[in-house]
DRENDO-1510 file (C-alpha; in Angstrom, 1 decimal, always signed):
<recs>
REC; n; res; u; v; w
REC; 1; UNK; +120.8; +131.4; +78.3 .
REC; 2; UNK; +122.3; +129.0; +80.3 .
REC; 3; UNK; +121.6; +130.4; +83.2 .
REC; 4; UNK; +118.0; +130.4; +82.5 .
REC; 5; UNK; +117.7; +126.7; +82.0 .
REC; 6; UNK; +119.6; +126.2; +85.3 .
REC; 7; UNK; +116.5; +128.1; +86.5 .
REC; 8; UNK; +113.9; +126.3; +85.0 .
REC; 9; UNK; +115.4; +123.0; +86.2 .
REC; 10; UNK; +115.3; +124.3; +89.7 .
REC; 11; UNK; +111.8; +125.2; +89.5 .
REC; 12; UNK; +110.8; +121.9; +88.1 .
REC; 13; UNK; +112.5; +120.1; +91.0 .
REC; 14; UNK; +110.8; +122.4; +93.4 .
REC; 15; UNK; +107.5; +121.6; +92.0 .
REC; 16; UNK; +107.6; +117.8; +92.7 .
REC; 17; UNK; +106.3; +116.7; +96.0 .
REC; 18; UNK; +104.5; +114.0; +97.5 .
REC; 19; UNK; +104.2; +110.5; +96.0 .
REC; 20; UNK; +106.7; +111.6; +93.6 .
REC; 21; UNK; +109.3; +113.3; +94.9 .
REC; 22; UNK; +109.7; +110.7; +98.0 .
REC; 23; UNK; +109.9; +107.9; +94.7 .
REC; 24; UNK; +112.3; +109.7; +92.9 .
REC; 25; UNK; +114.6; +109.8; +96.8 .
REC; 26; UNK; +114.4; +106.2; +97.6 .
REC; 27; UNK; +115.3; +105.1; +94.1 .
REC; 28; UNK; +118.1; +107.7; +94.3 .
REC; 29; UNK; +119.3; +105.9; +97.4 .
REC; 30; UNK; +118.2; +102.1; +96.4 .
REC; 31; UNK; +118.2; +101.6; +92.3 .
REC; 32; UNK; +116.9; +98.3; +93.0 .
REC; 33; UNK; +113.9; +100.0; +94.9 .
REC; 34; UNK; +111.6; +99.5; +91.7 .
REC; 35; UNK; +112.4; +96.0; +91.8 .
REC; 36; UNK; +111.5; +95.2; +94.8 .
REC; 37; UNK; +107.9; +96.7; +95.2 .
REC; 38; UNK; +107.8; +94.9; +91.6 .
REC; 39; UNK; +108.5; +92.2; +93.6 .
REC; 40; UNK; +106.6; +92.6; +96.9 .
REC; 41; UNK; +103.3; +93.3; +94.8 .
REC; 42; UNK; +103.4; +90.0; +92.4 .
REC; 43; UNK; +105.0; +87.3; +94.2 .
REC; 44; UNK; +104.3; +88.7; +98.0 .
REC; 45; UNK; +100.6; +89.7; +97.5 .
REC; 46; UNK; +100.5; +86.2; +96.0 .
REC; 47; UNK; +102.5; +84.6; +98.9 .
REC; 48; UNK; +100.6; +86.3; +101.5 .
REC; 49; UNK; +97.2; +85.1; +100.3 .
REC; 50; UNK; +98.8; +81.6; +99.7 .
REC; 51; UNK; +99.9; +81.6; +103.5 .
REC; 52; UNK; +96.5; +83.0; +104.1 .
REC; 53; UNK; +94.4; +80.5; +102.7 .
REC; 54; UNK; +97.3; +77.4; +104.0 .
REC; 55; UNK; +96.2; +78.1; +107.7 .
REC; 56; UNK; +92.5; +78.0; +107.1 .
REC; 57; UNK; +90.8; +74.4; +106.7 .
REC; 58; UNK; +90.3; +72.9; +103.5 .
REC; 59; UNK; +92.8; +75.8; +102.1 .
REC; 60; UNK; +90.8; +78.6; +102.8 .
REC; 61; UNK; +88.2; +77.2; +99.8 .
REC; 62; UNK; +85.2; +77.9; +102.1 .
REC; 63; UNK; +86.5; +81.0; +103.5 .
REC; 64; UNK; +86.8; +82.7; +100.1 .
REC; 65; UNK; +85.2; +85.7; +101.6 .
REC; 66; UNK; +88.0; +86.6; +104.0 .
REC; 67; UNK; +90.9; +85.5; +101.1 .
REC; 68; UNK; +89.5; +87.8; +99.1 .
REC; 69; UNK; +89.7; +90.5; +102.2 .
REC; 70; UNK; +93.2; +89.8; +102.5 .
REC; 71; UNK; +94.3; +90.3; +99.2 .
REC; 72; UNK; +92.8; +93.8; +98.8 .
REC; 73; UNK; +94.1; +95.1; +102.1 .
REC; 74; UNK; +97.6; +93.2; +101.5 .
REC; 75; UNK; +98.5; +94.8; +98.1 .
REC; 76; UNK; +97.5; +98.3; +99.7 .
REC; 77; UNK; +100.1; +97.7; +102.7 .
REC; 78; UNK; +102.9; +95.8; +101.0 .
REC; 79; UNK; +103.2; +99.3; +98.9 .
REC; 80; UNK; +102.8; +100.9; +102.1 .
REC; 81; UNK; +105.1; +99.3; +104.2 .
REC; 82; UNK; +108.0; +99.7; +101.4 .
REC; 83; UNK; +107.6; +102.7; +100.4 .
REC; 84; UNK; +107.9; +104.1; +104.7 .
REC; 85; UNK; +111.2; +102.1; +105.5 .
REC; 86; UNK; +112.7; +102.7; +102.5 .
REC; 87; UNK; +115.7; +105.4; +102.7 .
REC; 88; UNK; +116.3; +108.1; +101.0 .
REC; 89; UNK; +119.0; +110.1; +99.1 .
REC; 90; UNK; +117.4; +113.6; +100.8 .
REC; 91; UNK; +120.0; +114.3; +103.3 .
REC; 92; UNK; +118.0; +117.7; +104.8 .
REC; 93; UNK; +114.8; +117.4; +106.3 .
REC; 94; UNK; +112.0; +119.2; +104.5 .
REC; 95; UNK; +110.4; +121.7; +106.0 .
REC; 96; UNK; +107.6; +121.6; +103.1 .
REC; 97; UNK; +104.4; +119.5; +102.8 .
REC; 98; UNK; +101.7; +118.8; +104.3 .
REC; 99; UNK; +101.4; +117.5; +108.6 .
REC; 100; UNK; +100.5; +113.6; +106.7 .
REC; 101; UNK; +102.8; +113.5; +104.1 .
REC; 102; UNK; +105.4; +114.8; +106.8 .
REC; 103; UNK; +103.8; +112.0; +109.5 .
REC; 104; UNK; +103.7; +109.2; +106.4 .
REC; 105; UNK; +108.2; +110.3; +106.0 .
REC; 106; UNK; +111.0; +110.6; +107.8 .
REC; 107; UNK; +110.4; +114.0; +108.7 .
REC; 108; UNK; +110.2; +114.0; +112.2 .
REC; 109; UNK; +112.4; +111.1; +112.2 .
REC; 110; UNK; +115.1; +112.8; +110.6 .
REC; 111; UNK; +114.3; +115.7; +113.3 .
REC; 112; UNK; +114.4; +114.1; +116.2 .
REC; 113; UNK; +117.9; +112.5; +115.2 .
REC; 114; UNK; +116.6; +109.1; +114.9 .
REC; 115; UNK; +117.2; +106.7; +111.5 .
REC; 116; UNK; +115.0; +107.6; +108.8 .
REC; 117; UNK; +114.1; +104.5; +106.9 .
REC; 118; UNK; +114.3; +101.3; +108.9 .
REC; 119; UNK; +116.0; +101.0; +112.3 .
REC; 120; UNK; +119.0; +99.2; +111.2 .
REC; 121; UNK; +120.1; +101.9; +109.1 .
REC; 122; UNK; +123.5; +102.8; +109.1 .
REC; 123; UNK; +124.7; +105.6; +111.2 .
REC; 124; UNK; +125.9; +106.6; +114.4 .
REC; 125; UNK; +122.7; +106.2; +115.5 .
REC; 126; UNK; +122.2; +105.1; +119.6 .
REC; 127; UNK; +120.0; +102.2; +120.4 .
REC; 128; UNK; +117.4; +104.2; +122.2 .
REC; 129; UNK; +117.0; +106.4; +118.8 .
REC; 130; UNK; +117.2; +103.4; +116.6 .
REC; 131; UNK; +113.5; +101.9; +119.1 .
REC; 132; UNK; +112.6; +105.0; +118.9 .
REC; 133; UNK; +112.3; +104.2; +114.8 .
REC; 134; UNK; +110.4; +101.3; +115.5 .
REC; 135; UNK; +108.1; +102.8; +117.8 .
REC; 136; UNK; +107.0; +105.4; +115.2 .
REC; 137; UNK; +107.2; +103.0; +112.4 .
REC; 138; UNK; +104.6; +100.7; +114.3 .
REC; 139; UNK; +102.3; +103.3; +115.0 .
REC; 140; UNK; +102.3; +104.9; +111.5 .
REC; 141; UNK; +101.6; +101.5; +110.5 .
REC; 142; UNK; +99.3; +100.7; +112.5 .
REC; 143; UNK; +97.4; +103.5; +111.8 .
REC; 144; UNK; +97.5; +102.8; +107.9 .
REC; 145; UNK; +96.6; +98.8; +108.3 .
REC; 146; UNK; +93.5; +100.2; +109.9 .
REC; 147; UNK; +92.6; +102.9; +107.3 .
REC; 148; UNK; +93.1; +100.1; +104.6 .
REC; 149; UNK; +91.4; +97.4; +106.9 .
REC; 150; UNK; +88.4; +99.7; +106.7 .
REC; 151; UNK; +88.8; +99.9; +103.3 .
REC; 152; UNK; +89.4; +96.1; +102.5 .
REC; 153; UNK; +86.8; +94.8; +104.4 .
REC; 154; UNK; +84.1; +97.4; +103.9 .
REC; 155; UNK; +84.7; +96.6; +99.9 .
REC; 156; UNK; +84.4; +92.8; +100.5 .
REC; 157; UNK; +81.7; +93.0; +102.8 .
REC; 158; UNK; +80.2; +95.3; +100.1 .
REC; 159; UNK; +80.6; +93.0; +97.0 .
REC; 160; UNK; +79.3; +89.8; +98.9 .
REC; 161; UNK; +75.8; +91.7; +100.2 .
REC; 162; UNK; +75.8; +92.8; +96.2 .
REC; 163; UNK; +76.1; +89.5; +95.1 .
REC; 164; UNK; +73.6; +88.3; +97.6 .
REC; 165; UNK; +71.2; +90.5; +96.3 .
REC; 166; UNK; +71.7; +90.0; +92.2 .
REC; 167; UNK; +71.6; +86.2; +93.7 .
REC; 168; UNK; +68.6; +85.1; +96.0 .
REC; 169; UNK; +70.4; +81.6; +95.9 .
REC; 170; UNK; +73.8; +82.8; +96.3 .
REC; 171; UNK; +74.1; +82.2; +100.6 .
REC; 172; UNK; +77.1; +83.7; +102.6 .
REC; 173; UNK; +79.6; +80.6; +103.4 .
REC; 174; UNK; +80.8; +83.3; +106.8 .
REC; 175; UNK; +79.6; +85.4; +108.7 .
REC; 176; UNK; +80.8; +89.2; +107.4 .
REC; 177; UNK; +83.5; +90.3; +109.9 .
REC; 178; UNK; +83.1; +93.3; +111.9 .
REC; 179; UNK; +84.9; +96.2; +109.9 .
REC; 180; UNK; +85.9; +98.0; +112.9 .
REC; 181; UNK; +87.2; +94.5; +114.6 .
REC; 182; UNK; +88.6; +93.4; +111.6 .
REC; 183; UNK; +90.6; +96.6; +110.4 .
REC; 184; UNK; +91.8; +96.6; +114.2 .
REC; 185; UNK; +93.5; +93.6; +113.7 .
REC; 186; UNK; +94.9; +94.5; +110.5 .
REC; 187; UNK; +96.6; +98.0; +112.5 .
REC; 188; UNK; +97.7; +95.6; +115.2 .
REC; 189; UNK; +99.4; +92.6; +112.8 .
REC; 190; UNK; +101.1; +96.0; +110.7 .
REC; 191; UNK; +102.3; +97.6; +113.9 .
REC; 192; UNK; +104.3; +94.6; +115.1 .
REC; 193; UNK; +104.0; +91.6; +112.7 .
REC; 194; UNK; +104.9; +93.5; +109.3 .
REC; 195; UNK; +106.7; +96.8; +111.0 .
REC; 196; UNK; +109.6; +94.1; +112.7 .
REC; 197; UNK; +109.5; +91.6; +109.3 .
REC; 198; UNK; +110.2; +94.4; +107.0 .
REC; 199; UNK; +112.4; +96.3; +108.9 .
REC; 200; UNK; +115.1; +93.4; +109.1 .
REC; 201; UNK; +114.3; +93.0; +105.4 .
REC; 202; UNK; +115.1; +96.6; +104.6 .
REC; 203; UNK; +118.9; +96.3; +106.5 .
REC; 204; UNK; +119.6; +92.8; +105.2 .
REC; 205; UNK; +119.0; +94.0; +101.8 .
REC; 206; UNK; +121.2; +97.3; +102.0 .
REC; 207; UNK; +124.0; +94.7; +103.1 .
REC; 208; UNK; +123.5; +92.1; +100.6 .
REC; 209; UNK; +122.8; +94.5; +97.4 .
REC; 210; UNK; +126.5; +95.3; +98.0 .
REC; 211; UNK; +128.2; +91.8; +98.1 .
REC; 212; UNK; +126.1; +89.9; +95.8 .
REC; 213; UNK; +126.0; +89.9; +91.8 .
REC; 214; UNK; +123.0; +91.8; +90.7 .
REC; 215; UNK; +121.3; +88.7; +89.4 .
REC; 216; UNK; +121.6; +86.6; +92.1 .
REC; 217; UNK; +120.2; +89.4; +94.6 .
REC; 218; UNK; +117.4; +89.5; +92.3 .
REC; 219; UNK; +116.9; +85.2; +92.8 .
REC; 220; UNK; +116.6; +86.2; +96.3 .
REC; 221; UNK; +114.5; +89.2; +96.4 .
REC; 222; UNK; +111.8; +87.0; +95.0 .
REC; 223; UNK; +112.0; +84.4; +97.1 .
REC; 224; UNK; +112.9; +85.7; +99.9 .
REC; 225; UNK; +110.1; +88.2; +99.8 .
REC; 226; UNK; +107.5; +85.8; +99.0 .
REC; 227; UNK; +108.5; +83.5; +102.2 .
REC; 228; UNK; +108.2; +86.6; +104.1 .
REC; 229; UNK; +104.4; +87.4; +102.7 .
REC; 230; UNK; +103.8; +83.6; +103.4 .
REC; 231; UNK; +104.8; +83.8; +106.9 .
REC; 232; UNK; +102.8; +87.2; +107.3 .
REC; 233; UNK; +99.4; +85.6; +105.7 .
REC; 234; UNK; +99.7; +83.0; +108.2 .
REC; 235; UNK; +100.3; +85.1; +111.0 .
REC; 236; UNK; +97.6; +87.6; +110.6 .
REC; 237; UNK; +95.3; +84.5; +110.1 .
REC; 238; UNK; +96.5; +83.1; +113.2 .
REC; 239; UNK; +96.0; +86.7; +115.0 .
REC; 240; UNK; +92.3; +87.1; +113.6 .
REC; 241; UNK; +91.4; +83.3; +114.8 .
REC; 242; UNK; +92.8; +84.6; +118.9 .
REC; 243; UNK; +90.9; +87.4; +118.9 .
REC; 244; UNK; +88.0; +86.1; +117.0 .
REC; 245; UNK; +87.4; +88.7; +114.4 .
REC; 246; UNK; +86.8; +86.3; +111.5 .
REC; 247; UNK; +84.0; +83.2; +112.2 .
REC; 248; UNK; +83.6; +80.6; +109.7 .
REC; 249; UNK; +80.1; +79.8; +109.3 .
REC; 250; UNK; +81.2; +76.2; +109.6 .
REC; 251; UNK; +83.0; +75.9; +112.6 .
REC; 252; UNK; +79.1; +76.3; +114.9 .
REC; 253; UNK; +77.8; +72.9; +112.6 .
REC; 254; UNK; +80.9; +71.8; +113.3 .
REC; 255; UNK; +80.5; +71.7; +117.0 .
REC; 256; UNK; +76.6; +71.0; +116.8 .
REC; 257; UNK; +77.6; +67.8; +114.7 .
REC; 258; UNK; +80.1; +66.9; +117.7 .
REC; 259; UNK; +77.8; +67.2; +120.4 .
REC; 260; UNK; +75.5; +65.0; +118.7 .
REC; 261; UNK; +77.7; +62.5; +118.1 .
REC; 262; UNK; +78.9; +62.7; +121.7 .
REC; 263; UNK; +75.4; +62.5; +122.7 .
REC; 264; UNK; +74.6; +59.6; +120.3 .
REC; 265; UNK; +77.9; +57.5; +122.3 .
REC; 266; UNK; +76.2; +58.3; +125.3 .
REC; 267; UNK; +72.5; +57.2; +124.5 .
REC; 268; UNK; +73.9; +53.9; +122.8 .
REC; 269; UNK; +75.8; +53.0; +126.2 .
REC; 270; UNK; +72.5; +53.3; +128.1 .
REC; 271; UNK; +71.4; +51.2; +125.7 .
REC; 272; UNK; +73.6; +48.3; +126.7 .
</recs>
């Protein structure tokens, strides 16, 4: 009879797969795990669209548009981001699944001989397999902030043209952004921006979670995490302003109003 059971617990475990199963790993590895996407989902989303909306004029109150933008696409990637540099318990690469839920692990990774989670994990890993890590990590990354860029944009660009239309009044305070543009950015800020932020995140915690009690490691999960989602709300805002993905319908007045009043000096000097 026992034997049996044995069997059916074996074929349970085998059955799990995706989502899941790489959950169940990581927590194995990191029981705090749950904690901090608990974390990085309440007080980072909410840091990151406080340091979003800090770096745009008059707090981002007239930019509402793009705020919103950020928020959708942020609580997507923070998940994301986690869940791809976390560790796991798995010591064997699987040789199941799927080519993207082996591209989304630490498949190849793990193949190749190179850390699995973040680049600062431990091991007897040599420097040029640890880049190697962050190489793959920013392109993976990359490649999902675009897929969710499309996504977040296309459904705030979609909700502002429906509002428009329930509202003849209601009048667009920005320009939309381009989606293609704008999830570009996002692949580019998640590539090197997020992929480098989190990655010394993910080895500082493995160190401290040892040394510290419980509680206090907590205390500074949260804030720690949500400096970190401030820092990276500013910096993507920053990176959309260079390459000039997100326009403010304010800042062309702006500079209309300026030359007028530059003109208006120069008339009134004539003048005396």
């Amino acid at each position: 009879g026992g034997g049996g059971g044995d069997n059916n617990s074996n074929n349970d475990d085998s059955k799990k797969s995706g989502l899941w199963k790489g959950w169940e790993d990581r927590v194995a590895y990191d029981p705090e795990f749950p904690f901090k996407v608990l974390m990085e989902q309440v007080i980072g989303v909410g840091a990151s669209v406080v340091g979003d909306m800090s770096s745009r004029p008059n707090w981002g109150l007239n930019e509402l548009d793009f705020v919103l933008s950020t928020l959708v696409v942020g609580s997507i990637l923070n998940f994301v981001v986690m869940f791809t540099l976390a560790p796991t318990a798995a010591a064997a690469v699987s040789s199941g699944g799927n080519i993207v839920g082996k591209l989304l692990s630490d498949h190849f990774l793990k193949s190749w001989g190179a850390p699995g989670g973040n680049m600062f994990e431990a091991g007897a890993f040599s420097l040029g397999k640890r880049l190697l890590n962050f190489g793959y990590k920013a392109v993976v990354f990359a490649g999902i902030g675009f897929a969710a860029g499309i996504l977040g944009t296309s459904l705030t660009n979609g909700l502002l043209l429906l509002r428009k239309q329930l509202d003849p009044n209601f009048k667009l305070q920005n320009e939309p952004p381009n989606i293609i543009y704008n999830a570009g950015t996002w692949g580019l800020h998640m590539g090197l921006s997020s992929n480098l932020r989190y990655q010394v995140l993910g080895a500082t915690d493995l160190v401290l979670v040892k040394v510290m009690p419980i509680t206090a490691f907590r205390i500074y999960q949260a804030v720690i995490r949500a400096l970190n989602n401030v820092l990276g709300g500013i910096s993507f805002v920053t990176l959309a302003r260079i390459l000039g993905v997100q326009k403010t319908g304010t800042s062309e007045p702006a500079a209309v109003a300026s030359s007028s009043t530059a003109a208006g000096g120069q008339e009134s000097k004539k003048a005396k």
